[in-house]
C-alpha positions in Angstrom: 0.0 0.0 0.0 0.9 3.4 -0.9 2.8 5.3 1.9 0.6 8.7 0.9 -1.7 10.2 3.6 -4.8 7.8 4.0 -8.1 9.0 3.7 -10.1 8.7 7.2 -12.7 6.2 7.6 -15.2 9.6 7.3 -14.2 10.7 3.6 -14.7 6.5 2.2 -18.1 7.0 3.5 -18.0 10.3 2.5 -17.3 9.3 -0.9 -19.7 6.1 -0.6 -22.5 8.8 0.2 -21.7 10.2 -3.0 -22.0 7.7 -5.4 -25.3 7.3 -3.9 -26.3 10.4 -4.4 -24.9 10.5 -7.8 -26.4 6.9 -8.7 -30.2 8.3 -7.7 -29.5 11.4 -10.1 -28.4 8.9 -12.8 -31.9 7.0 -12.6 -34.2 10.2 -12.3 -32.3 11.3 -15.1 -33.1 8.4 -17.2 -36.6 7.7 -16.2 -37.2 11.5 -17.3 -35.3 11.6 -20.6 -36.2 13.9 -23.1 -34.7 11.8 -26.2 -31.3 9.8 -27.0 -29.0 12.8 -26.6 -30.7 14.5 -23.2 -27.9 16.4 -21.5 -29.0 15.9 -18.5 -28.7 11.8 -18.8 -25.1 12.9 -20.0 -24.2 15.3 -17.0 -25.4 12.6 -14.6 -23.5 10.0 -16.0 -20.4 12.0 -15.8 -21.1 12.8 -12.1 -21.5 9.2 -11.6 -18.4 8.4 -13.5 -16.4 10.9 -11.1 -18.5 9.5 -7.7 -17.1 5.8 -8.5 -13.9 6.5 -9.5 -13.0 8.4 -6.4 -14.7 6.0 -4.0 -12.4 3.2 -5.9 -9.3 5.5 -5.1 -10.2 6.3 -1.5 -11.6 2.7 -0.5 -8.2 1.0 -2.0 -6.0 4.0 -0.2 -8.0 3.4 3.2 -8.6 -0.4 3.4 -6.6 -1.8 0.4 -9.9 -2.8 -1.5 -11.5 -1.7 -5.1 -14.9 -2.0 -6.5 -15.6 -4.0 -10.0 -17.1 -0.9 -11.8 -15.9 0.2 -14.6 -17.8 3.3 -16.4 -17.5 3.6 -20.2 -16.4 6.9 -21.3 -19.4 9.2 -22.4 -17.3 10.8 -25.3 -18.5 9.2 -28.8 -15.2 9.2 -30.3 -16.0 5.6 -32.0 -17.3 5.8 -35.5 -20.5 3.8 -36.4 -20.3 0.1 -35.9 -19.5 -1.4 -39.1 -18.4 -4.9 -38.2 -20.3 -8.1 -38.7 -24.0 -8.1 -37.3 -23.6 -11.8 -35.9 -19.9 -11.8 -34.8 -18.3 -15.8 -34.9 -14.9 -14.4 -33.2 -13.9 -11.7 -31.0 -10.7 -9.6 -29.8 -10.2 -7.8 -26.0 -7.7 -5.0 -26.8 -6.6 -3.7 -23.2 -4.1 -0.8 -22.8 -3.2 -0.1 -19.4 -0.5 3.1 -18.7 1.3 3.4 -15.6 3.9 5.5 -13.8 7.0 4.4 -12.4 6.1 6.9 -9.2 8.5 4.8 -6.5 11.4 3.4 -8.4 12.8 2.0 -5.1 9.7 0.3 -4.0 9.6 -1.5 -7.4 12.9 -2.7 -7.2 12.9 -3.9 -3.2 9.4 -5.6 -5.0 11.2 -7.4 -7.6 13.7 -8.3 -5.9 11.4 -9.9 -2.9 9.9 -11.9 -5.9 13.2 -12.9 -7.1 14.5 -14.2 -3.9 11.2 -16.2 -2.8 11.4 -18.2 -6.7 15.0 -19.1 -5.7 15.9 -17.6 -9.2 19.4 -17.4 -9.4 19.9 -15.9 -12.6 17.5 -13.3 -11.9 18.1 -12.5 -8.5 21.4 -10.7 -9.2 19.9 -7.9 -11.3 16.0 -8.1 -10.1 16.9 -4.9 -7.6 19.4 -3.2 -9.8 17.5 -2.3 -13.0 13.8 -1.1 -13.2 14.0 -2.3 -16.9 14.4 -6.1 -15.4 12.6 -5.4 -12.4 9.2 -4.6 -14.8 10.5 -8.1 -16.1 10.4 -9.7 -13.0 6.9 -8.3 -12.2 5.0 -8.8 -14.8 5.9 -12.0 -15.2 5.5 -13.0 -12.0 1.9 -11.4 -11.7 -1.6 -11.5 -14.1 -2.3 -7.7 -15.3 -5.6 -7.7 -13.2 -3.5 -8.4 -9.9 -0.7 -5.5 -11.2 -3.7 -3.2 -11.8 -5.0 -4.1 -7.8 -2.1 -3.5 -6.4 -0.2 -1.4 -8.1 0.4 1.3 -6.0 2.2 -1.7 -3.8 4.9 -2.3 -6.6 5.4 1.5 -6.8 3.0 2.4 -9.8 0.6 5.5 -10.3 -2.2 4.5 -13.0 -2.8 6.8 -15.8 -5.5 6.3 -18.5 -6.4 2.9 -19.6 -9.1 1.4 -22.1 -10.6 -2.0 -22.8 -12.3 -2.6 -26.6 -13.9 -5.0 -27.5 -14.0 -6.0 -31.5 -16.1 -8.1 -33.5 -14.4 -10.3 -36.5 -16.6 -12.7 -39.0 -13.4 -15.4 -37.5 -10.5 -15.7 -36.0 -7.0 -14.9 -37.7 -4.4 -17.7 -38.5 -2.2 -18.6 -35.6 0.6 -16.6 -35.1 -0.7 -13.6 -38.0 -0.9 -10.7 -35.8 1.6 -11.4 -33.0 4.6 -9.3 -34.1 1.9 -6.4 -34.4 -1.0 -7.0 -32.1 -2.7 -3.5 -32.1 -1.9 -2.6 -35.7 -4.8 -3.9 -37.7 -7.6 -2.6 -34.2 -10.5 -1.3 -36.8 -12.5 1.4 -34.6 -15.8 0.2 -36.8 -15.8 -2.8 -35.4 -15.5 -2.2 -31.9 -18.9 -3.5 -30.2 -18.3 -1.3 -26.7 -15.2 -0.6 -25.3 -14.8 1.0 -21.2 -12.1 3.5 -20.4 -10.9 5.2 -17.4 -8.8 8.2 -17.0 -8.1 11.5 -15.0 -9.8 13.2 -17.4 -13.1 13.1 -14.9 -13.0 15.9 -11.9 -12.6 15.0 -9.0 -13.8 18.8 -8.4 -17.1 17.4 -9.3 -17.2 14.8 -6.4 -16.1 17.2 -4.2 -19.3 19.6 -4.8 -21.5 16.3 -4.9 -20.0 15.9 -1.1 -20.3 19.3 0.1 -24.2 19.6 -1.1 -24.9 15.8 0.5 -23.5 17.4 4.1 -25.8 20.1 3.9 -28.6 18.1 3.2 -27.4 16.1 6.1 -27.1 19.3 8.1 
């Protein structure tokens, strides 16, 4: 776990409150649509969006715990699906960016790993070299664990995405490996989920205040 200032037992359920509050907004928002493209459904999704993703941070800081949600981004930068209407194969593309933030952590971290697998070619350089201590840990851990606990190994999260592309079948064994993510056709992504620092936590912050003075 991160050694950054914790969040108090009061802001989690501070921010819990909030994704309450925003998740109520979202459904009245919905139920009350005006057409496809209401704003409103679109501002409450994006205070949702910001609720969630600051609970997540604050309930992983506090009790070394995360949520499953995911919120697709609200921005239609896809073009018009164009792929097959009954897809027989699919592809998950997954980027996932990260800051080295604690270079030191990541190498005592690698270096741990190193000496519990008894790898003696390894073990040398494992706590010497962020280049081979990245090595060491990602092949050590699945992604999905890295991404759980990567503020343990030292890592800050920046922006990642997950699509999700339909294909009439799958490509020959070995076609795409030397270029995975060179042939990803936008048109035939069915949905894809991204998350980034792009939402406010500003936003949460006013969602907070105005739930406390309710509460008042």
């Amino acid at each position: 776990m991160s050694d950054a200032a914790q969040p108090t037992a009061a802001e989690v359920r501070a921010a819990a409150e909030a994704v309450k509050v925003a998740l109520d907004r979202h459904l009245a928002a919905v139920e009350h649509r005006t057409g496809e493209d209401d704003p409103a459904v679109s501002d409450a999704f994006n205070a949702l969006a910001v609720a969630a993703e600051v609970y997540d941070e604050r309930l992983y800081n506090r009790y070394d715990e995360v949520t499953p949600f995911e919120i697709p981004d609200p921005d239609d930068s896809l073009p018009p699906y164009n792929g097959p209407e009954e897809p027989n194969a699919l592809s998950v593309l997954i980027r996932r960016d990260y800051a080295v933030l604690e270079p030191q952590r990541l190498l005592a971290q690698a270096q741990r790993i190193a000496d519990v697998e008894g790898d003696t070619d390894n073990g040398g350089v494992a706590g010497g070299s962020v280049h081979a201590a990245l090595g060491v840990l990602f092949g050590e851990y699945e992604p999905d664990e890295i991404a759980s606990r990567h503020k343990e190994f030292g890592l800050e999260e920046g922006d990642s995405t997950l699509w999700v592309s339909a294909a009439d079948d799958l490509p020959e064994p070995g076609e795409w490996l030397s270029a995975p993510f060179d042939q990803a056709d936008p048109q035939q992504v069915v949905c894809r989920f991204d998350v980034s620092a792009v939402f406010d936590e500003d936003d949460l912050d006013a969602d907070i205040d105005d739930l406390e003075e309710q509460d008042a």
